[in-house]
N, C-alpha and C positions, 0 to 999 in steps of 0.2 A: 080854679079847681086844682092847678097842679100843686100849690101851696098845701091844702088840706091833704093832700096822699103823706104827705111830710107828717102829717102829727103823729101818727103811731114811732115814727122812727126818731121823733124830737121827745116821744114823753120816754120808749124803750133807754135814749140816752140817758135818759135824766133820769131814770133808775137802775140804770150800771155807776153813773155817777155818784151817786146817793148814798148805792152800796158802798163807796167806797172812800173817794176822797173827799166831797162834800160835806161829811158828818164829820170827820177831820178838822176842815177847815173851816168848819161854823162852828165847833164845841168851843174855841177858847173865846167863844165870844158869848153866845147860849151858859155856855157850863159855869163860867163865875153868875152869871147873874141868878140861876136858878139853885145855885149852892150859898149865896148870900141872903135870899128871899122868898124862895116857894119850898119850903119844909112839908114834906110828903112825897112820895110816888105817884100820886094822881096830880099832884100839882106842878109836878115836875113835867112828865103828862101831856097837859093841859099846855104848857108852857112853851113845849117846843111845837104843840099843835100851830098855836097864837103867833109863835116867830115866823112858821112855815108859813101864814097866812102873810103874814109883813113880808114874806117874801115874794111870794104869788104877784101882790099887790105891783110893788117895785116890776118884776118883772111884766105884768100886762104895761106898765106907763114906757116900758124901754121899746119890749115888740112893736106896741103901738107906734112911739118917735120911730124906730127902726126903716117899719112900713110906709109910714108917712115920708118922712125923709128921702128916704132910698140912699143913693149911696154916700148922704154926708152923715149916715151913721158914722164911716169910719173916723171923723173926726173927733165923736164924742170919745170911741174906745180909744182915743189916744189922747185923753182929755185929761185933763188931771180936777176939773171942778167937782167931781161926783166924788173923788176918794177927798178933796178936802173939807164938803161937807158932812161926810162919811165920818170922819175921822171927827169931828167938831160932834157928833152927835154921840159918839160912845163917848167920850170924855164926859160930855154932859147927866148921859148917863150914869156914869161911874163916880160922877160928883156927888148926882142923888144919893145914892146909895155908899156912899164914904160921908157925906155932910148932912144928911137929913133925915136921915132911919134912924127911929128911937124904936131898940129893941125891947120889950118886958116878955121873962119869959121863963117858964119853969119846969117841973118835972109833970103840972099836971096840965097846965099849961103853954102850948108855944104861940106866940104869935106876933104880929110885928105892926106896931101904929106908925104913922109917920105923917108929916105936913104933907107930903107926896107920897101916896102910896107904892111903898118900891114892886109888889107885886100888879101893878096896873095891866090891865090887857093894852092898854094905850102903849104903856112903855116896850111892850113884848112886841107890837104891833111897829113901833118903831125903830128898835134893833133890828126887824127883820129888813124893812126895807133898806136900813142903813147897811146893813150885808150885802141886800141885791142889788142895790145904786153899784157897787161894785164889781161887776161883771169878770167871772172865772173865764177860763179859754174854752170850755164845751159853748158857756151859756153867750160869749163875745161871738162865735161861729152861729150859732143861731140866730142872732142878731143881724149878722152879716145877711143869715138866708132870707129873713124878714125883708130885709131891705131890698134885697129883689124881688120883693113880691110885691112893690108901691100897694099896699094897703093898707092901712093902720089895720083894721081887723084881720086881715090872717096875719100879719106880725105879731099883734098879740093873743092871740090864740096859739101860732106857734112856739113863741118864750111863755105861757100859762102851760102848755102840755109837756114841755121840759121841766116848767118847774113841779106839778104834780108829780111828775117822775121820781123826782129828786128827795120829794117827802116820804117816799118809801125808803127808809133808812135807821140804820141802827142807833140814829140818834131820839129815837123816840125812846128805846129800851135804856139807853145813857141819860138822858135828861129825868125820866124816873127811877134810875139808880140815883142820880145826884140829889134829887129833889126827897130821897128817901134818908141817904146820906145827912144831907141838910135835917130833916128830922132828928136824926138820932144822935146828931150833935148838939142840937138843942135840948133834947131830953138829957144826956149825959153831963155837958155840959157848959149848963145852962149862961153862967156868969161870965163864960166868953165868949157866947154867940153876939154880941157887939163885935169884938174883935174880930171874928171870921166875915160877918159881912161890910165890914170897913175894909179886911185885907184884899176881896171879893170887889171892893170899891177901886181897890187901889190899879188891879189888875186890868180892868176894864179902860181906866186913866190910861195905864203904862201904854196897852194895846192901840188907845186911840189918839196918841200923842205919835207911833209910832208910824202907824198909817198918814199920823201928819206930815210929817219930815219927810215919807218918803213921797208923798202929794208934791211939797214943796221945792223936792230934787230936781223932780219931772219937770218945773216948769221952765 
């Protein structure tokens, strides 16, 4: 019981968090991919909705080990396995979307075919949790509280009410400014939305090669 008096003060965090550096630290990972592939403000939307979910997800499986565990969480936050499969999945993502989006696309039409759909809720669903495999210092402290609560359910329940917290954030109003962006670069100009979401590809690489190396220092 004393673990649940915690949730209001786990989710209160994780919407000071939200508002602030969190939406920060998710946009460069969110903001190429929704400027390479979901063209519109509802899609854009929808998109950071779909990540927040891949987030959630991640975070209920860490509370969960947290609780479970008890105190050899500490060894996972000082792990390096989760930022190197972290990092191997935005690469792969950004491969998608640099290797295998075939754009067609015009003034009356925008829209985006491909072997893999680069707008997939599956792929949204999976950037997110390749964010929260990552564990920030608010959401690492949570973790920690979890783990003294030896129960995988209030563990995850209290990393899910953090992260609810944290979806209240002005990355919803940014992800449908980008997602609107992305439109109207397609409507204007149409003959290089290939090159925007290849450069959009590229970023994603850049970012998740970089998360590599620094996986790799750690160990």
């Amino acid at each position: 019981m004393e673990s649940v008096q915690l949730y209001p003060g786990h989710f209160l965090l994780g919407v000071v968090y939200g508002l602030s550096v969190c939406s920060f630290s998710c946009l460069p990972f969110i903001g190429p991919y929704i400027i390479g592939s979901q063209p519109g403000f509802g899609l854009g939307v929808k998109s950071v909705l779909i990540f927040s979910l891949g987030r959630l997800l991640a975070y209920a499986v860490l509370g969960a080990l947290a609780g479970h565990l008890g105190n050899m969480v500490s060894k996972y936050l000082g792990g390096t396995l989760a930022e190197t499969l972290s990092a191997l999945l935005i690469i792969w993502l950004g491969y998608n979307l640099f290797f295998r989006a075939k754009v067609a696309c015009s003034k009356k039409d925008c829209g985006t075919t491909s072997k893999i759909q680069p707008n997939s809720p599956i792929q949204l669903i999976l950037l997110g949790i390749t964010v929260g495999l990552t564990p920030c210092l608010p959401l690492s402290g949570i973790l920690l509280d979890a783990a003294n609560s030896h129960s995988a359910i209030s563990g995850s329940w209290a990393a899910i009410s953090f992260g609810l917290g944290t979806t209240i954030s002005p990355l919803i109003i940014l992800g449908g400014g980008m997602g609107w962006f992305s439109a109207r670069l397609c409507q204007k100009v149409p003959q290089h939305n290939l090159l925007f979401q290849k450069v959009c590809g590229v970023i994603l690489i850049g970012l998740g090669i970089k998360l590599l190396i620094f996986s790799l220092k750690s160990l």
